[in-house]
py3Dmol code that shows the C-alpha trace and the ligand (Angstrom):
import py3Dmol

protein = """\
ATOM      1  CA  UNK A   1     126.540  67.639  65.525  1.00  0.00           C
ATOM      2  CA  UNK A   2     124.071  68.584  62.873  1.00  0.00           C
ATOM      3  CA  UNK A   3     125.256  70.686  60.132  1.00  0.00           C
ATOM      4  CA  UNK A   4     123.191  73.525  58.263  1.00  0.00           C
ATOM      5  CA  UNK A   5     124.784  74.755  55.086  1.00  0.00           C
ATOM      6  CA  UNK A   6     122.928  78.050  53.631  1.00  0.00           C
ATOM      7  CA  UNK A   7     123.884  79.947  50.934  1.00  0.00           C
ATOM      8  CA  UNK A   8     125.039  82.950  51.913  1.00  0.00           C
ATOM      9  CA  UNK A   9     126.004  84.772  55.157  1.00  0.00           C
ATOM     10  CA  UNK A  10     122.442  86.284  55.208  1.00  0.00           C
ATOM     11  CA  UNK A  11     120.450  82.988  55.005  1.00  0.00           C
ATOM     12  CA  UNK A  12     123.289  81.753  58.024  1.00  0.00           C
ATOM     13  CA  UNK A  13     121.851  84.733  60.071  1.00  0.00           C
ATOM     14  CA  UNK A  14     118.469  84.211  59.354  1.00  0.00           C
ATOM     15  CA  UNK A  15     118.724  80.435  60.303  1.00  0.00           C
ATOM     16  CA  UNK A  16     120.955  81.298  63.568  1.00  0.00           C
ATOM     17  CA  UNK A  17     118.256  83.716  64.444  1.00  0.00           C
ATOM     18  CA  UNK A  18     115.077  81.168  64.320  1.00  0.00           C
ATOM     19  CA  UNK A  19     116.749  78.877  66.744  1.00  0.00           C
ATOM     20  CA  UNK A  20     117.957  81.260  69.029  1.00  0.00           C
ATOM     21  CA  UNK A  21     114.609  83.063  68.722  1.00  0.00           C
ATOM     22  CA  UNK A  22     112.937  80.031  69.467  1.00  0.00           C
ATOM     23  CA  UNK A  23     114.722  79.510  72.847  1.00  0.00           C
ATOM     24  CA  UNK A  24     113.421  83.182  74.003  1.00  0.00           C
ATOM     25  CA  UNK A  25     110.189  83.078  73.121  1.00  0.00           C
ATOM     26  CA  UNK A  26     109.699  79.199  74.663  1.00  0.00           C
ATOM     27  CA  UNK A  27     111.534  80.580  77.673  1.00  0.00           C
ATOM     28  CA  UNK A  28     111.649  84.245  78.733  1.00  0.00           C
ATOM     29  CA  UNK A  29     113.601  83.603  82.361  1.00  0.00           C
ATOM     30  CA  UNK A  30     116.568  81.927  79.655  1.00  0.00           C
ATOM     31  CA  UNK A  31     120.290  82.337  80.487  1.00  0.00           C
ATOM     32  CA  UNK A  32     121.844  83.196  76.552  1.00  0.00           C
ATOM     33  CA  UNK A  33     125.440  82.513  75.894  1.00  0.00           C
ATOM     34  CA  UNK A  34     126.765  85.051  73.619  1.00  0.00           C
ATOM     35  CA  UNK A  35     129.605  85.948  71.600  1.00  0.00           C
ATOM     36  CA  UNK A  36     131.443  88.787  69.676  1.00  0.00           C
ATOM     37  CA  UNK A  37     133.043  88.802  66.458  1.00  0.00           C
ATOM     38  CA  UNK A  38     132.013  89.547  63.010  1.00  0.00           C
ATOM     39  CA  UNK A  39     130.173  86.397  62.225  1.00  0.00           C
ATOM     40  CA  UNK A  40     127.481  87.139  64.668  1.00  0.00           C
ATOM     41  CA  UNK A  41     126.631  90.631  63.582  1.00  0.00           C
ATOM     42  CA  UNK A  42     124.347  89.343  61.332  1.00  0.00           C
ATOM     43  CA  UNK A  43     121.995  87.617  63.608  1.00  0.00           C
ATOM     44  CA  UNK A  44     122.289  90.239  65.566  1.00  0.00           C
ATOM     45  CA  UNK A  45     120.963  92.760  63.677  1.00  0.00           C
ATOM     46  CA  UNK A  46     117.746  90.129  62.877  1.00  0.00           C
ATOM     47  CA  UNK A  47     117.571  90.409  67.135  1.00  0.00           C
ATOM     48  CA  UNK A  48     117.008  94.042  67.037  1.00  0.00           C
ATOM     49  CA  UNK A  49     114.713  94.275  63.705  1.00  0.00           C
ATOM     50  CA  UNK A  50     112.580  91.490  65.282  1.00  0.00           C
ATOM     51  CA  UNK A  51     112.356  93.222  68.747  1.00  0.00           C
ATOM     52  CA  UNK A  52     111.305  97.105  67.121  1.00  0.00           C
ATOM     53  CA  UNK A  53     108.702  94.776  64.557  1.00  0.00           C
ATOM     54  CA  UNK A  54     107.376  92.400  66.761  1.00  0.00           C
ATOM     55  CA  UNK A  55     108.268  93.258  70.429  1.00  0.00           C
ATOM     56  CA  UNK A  56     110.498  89.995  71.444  1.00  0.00           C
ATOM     57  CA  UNK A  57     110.821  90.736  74.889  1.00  0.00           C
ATOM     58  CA  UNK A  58     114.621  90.646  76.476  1.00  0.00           C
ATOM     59  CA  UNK A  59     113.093  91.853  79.107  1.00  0.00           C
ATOM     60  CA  UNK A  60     114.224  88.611  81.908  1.00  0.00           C
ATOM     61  CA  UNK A  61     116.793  87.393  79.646  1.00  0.00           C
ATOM     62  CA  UNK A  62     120.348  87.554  81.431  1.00  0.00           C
ATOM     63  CA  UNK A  63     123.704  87.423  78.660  1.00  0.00           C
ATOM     64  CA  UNK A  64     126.354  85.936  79.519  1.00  0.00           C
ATOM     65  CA  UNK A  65     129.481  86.387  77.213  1.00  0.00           C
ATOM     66  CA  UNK A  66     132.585  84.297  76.376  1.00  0.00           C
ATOM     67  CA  UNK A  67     135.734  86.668  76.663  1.00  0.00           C
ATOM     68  CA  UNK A  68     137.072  89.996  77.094  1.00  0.00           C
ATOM     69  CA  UNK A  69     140.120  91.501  75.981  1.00  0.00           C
ATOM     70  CA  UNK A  70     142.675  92.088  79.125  1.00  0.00           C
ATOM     71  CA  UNK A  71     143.893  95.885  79.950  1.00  0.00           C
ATOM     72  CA  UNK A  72     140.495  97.524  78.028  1.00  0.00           C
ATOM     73  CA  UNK A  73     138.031  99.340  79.728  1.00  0.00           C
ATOM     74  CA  UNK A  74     134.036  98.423  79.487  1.00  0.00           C
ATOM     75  CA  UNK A  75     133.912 101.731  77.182  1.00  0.00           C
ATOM     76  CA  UNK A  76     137.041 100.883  75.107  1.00  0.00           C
ATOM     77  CA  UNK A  77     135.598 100.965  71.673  1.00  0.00           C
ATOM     78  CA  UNK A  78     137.210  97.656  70.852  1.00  0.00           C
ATOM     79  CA  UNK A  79     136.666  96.046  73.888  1.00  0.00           C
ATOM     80  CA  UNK A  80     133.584  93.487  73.968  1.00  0.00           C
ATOM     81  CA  UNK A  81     131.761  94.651  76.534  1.00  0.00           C
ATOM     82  CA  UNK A  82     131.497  97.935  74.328  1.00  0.00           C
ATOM     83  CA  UNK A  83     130.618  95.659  71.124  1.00  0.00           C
ATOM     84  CA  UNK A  84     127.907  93.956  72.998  1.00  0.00           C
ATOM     85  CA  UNK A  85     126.419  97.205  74.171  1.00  0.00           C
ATOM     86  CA  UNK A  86     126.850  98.796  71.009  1.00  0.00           C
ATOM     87  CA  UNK A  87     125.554  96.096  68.641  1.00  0.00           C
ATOM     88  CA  UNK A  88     122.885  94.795  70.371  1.00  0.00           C
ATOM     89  CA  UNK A  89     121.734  95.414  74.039  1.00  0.00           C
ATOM     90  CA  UNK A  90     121.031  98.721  73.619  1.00  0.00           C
ATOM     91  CA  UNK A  91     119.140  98.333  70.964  1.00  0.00           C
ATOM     92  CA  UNK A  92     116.729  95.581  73.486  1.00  0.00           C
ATOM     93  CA  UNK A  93     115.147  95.688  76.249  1.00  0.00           C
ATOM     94  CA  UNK A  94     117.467  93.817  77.885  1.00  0.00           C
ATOM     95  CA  UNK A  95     118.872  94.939  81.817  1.00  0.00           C
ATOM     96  CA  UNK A  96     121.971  96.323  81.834  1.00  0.00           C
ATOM     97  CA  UNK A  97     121.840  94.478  85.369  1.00  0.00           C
ATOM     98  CA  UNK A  98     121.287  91.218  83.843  1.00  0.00           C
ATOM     99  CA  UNK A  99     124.296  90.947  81.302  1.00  0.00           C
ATOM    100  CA  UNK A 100     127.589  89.517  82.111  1.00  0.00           C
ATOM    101  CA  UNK A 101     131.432  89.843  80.736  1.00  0.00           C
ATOM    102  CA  UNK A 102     134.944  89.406  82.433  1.00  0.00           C
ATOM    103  CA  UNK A 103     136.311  92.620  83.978  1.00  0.00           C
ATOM    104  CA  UNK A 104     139.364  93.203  81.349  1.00  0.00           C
ATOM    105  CA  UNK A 105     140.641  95.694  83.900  1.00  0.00           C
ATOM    106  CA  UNK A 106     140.357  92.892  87.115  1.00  0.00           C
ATOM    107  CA  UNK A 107     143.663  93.508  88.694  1.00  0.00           C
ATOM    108  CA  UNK A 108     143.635  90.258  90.370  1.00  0.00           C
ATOM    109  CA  UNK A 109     143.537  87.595  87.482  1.00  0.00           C
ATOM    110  CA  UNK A 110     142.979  84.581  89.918  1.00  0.00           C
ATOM    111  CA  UNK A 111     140.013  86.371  91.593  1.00  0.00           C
ATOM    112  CA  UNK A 112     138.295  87.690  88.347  1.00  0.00           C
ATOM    113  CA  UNK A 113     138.271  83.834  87.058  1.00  0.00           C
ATOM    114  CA  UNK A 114     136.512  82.803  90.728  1.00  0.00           C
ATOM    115  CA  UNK A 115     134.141  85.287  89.971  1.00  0.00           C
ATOM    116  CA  UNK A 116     133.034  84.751  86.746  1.00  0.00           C
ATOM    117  CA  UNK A 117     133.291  80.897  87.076  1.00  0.00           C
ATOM    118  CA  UNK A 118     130.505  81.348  90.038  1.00  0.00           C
ATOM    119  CA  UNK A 119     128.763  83.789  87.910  1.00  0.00           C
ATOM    120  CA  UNK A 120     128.974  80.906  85.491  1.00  0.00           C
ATOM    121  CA  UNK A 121     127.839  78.286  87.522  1.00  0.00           C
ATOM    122  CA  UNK A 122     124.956  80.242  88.995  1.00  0.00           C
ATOM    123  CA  UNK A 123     123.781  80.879  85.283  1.00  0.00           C
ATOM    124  CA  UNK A 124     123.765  77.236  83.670  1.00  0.00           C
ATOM    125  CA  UNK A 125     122.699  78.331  79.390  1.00  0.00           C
ATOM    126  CA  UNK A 126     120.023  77.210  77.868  1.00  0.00           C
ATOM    127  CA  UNK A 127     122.087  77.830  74.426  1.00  0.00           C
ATOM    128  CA  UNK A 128     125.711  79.112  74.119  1.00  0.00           C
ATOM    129  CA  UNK A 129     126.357  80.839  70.682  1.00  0.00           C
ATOM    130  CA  UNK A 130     130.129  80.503  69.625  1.00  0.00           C
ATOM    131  CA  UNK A 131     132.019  82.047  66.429  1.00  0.00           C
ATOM    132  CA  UNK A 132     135.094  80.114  64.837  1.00  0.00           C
ATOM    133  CA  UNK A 133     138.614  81.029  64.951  1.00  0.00           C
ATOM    134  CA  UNK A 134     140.488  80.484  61.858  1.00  0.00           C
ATOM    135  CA  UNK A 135     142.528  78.603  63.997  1.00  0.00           C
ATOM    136  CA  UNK A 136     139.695  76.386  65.420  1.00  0.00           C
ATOM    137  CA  UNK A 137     139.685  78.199  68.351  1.00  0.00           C
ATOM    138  CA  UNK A 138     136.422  79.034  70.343  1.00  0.00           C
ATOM    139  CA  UNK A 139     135.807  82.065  72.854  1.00  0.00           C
ATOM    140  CA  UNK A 140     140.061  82.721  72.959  1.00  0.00           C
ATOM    141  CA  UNK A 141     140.411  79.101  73.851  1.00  0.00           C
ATOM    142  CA  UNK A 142     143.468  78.751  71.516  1.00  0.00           C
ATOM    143  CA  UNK A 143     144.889  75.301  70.032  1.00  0.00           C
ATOM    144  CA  UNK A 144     145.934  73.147  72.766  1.00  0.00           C
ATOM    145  CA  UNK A 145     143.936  74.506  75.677  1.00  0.00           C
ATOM    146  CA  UNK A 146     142.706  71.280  77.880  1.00  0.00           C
ATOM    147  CA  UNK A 147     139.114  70.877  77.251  1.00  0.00           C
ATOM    148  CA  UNK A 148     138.511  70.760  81.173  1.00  0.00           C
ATOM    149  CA  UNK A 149     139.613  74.485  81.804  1.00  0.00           C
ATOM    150  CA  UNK A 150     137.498  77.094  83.505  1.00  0.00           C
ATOM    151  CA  UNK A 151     137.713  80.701  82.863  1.00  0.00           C
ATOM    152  CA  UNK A 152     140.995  81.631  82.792  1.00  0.00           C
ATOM    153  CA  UNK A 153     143.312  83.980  81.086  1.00  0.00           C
ATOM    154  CA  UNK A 154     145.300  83.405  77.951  1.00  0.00           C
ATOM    155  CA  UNK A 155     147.956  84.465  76.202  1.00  0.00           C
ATOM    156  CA  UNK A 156     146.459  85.219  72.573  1.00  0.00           C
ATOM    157  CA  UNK A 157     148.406  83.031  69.353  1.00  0.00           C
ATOM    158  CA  UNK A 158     149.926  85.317  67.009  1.00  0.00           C
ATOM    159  CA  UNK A 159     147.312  83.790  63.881  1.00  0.00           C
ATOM    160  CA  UNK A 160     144.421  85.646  66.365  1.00  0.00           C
ATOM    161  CA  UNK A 161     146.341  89.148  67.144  1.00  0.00           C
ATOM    162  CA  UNK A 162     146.736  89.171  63.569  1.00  0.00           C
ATOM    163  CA  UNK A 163     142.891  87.831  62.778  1.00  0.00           C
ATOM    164  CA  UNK A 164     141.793  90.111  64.950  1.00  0.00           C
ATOM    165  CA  UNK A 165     144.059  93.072  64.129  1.00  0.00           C
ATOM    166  CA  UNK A 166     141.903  94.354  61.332  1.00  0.00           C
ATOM    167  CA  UNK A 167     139.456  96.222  63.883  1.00  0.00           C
ATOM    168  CA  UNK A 168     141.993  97.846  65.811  1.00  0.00           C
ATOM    169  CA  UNK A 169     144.038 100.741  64.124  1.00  0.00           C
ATOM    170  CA  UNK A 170     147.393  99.001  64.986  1.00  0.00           C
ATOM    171  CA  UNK A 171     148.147  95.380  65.367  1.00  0.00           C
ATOM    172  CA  UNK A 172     150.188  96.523  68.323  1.00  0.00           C
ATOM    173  CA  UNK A 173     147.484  97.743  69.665  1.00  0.00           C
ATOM    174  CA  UNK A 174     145.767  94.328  70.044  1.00  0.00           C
ATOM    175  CA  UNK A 175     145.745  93.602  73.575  1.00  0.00           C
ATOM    176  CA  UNK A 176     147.758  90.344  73.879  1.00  0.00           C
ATOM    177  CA  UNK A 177     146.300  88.435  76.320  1.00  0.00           C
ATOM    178  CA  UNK A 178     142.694  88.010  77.679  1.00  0.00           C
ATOM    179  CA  UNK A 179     140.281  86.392  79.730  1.00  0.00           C
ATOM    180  CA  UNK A 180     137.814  83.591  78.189  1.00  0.00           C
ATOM    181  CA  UNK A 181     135.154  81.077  79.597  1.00  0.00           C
ATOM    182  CA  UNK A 182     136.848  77.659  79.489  1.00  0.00           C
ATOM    183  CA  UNK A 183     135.855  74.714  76.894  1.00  0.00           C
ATOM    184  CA  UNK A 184     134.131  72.970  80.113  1.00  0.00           C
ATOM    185  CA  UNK A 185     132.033  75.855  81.002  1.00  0.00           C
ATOM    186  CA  UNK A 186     131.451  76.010  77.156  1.00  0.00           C
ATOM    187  CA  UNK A 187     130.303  72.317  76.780  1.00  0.00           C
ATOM    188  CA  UNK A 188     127.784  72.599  79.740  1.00  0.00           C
ATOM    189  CA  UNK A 189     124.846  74.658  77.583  1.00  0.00           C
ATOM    190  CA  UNK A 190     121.770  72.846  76.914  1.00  0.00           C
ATOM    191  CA  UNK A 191     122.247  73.665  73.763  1.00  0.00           C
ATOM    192  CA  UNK A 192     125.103  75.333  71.128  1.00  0.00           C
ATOM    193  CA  UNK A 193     125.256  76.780  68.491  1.00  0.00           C
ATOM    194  CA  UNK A 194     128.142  77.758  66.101  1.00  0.00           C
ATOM    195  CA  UNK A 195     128.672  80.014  63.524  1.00  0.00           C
ATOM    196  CA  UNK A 196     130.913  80.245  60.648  1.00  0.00           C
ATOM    197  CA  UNK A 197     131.280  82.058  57.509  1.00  0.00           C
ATOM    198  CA  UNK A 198     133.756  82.444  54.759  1.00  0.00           C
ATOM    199  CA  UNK A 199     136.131  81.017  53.331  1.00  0.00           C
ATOM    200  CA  UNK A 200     139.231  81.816  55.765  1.00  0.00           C
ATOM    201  CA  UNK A 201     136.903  79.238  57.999  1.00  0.00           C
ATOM    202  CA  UNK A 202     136.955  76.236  55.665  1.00  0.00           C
ATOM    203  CA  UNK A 203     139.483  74.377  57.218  1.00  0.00           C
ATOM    204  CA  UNK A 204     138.616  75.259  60.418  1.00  0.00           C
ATOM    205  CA  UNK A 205     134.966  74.119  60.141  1.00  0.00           C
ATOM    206  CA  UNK A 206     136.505  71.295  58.445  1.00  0.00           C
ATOM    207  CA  UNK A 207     138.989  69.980  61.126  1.00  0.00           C
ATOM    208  CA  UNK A 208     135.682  71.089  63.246  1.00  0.00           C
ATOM    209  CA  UNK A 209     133.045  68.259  61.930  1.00  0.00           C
ATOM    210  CA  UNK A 210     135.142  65.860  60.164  1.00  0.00           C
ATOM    211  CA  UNK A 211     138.545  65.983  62.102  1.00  0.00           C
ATOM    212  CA  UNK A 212     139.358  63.955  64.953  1.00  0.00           C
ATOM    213  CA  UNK A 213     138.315  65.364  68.424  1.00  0.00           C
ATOM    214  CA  UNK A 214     141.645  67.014  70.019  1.00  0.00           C
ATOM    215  CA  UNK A 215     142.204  69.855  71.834  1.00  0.00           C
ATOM    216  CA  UNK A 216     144.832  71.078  69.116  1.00  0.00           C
ATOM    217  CA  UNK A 217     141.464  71.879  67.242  1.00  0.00           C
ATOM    218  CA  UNK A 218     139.358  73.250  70.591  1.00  0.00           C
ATOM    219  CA  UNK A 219     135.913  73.190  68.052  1.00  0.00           C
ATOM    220  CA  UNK A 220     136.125  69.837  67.319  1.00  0.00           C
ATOM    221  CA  UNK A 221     135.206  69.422  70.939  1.00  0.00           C
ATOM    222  CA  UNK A 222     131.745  70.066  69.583  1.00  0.00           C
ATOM    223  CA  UNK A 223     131.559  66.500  68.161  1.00  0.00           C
ATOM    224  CA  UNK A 224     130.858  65.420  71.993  1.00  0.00           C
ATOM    225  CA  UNK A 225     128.060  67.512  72.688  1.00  0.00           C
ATOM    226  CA  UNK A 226     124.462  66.328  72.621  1.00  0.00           C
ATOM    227  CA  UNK A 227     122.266  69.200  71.213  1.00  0.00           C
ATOM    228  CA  UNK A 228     125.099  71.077  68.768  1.00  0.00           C
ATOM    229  CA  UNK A 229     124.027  72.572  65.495  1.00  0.00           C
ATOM    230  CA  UNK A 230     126.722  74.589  63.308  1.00  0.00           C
ATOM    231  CA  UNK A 231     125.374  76.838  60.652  1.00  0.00           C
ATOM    232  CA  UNK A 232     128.443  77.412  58.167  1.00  0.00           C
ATOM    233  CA  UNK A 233     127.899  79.572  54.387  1.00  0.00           C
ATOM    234  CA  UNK A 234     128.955  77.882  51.568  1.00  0.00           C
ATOM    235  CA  UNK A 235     132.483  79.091  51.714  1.00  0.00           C
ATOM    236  CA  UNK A 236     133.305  78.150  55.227  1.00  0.00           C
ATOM    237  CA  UNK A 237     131.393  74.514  54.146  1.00  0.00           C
ATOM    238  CA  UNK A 238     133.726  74.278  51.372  1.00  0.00           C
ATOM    239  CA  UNK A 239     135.915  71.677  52.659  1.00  0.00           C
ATOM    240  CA  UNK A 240     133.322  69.487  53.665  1.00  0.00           C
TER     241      UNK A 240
END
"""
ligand_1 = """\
16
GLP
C 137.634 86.208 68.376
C 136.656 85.876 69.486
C 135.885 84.634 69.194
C 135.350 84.699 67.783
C 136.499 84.700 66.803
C 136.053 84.761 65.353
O 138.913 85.761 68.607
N 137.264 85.759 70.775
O 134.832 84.490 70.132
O 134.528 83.609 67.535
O 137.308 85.814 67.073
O 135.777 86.084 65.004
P 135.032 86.539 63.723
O 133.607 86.176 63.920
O 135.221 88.012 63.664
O 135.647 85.828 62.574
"""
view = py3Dmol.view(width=600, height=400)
view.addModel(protein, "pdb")
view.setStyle({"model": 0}, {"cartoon": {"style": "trace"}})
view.addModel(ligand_1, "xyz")
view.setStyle({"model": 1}, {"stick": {}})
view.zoomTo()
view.show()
């Protein structure tokens, strides 16, 4: 894995968004792998100022995303199908037609996972951006999950409902399970890359690069991949 420190969470968007600029503009037919979360705001508002300044075109890139929040609607403010619209595809050229999320509202779990994992395998990623759980957790593959899963759906830890608590009004309102892309389907991109900032990430990024690989700490699967880079701040690089 090669590890970029920067300074602040600015210079980690800045960085995030050269590489993953780099991949569209070498390749405009490329599959992205994207995620939600705070972390990735950042580069994702470089995304949007670089396509209005300098016309990056989205315009044959499909998205692919990680997870989505079970029982919420595509237009449920906090659901990420509504983040992804809101925060960047909109703001691209992108096709509606050519980005990708679970169905939260699938009635049929078993048949939602089929889907998406043939979705998944029709759309190999030429780069599959992850955030960091505080847990070590990537897309809502908690601690413990067996690094050969496929999408499936998963019962969310109490440390995330609680993480992820602080944008919803109510931690009861946190949906408390959800459907996620498995570590497998993760590990298959070309290329990943993983972002982590602050300091309620040090020991996460920690256990991450320097821990042994086990799927109590899904990250640390990372060590295994060929082309990984993780861009951490100084305060989630604290512990290293
Ligand atoms: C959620 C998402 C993850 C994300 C993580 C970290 O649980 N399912 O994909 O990486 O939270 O979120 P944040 O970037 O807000 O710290």
């Amino acid at each position: 894995m090669k590890i970029i420190v920067t300074k602040d969470y600015e210079k980690m968007s800045l960085k995030a968004f050269e590489v993953l600029k780099g991949v569209v503009k070498s390749k405009p037919y490329a599959v992205l792998g994207l995620a939600t979360g705070t972390t990735p705001l950042g580069l994702y508002h470089n995304m949007i100022e670089d396509h209005k300044t300098h016309g990056t075109s989205y315009a044959h890139i499909r998205a692919v995303n990680l997870d989505e929040y079970q029982g919420l609607p595509k237009d449920h403010p906090q659901s990420y199908a509504y983040f992804m619209r809101e925060n960047l595809f909109k703001h691209l050229d992108i096709e509606e037609s050519n980005t990708f999320i679970e169905n939260g509202m699938a009635q049929n779990e078993a048949e939602e996972c089929a889907r998406y994992n043939k979705l998944l395998s029709e759309l190999p990623r030429d780069i599959q951006l992850l955030g960091l759980g505080s847990n070590g957790h990537i897309a809502f593959n908690e601690p413990n999950t067996p690094f050969g899963n496929e999408t499936h759906v998963v019962d969310l830890t109490e440390n995330t409902i609680k993480d992820n608590a602080r944008l919803f009004g109510d931690i009861l309102e946190v949906p408390r399970k959800a459907f996620t892309m498995g570590i497998k389907q993760i590990m298959q991109a070309k290329q990943i890359l993983i972002l982590a900032s602050g300091a309620n990430k040090a020991d996460a990024v920690y256990q991450t690069v320097r821990g042994r690989v086990t799927e109590a700490v899904p990250a640390s699967v990372l060590q295994l991949h060929p082309n990984c880079i993780m861009i951490a701040d100084k305060e989630a690089a604290s512990k290293l």
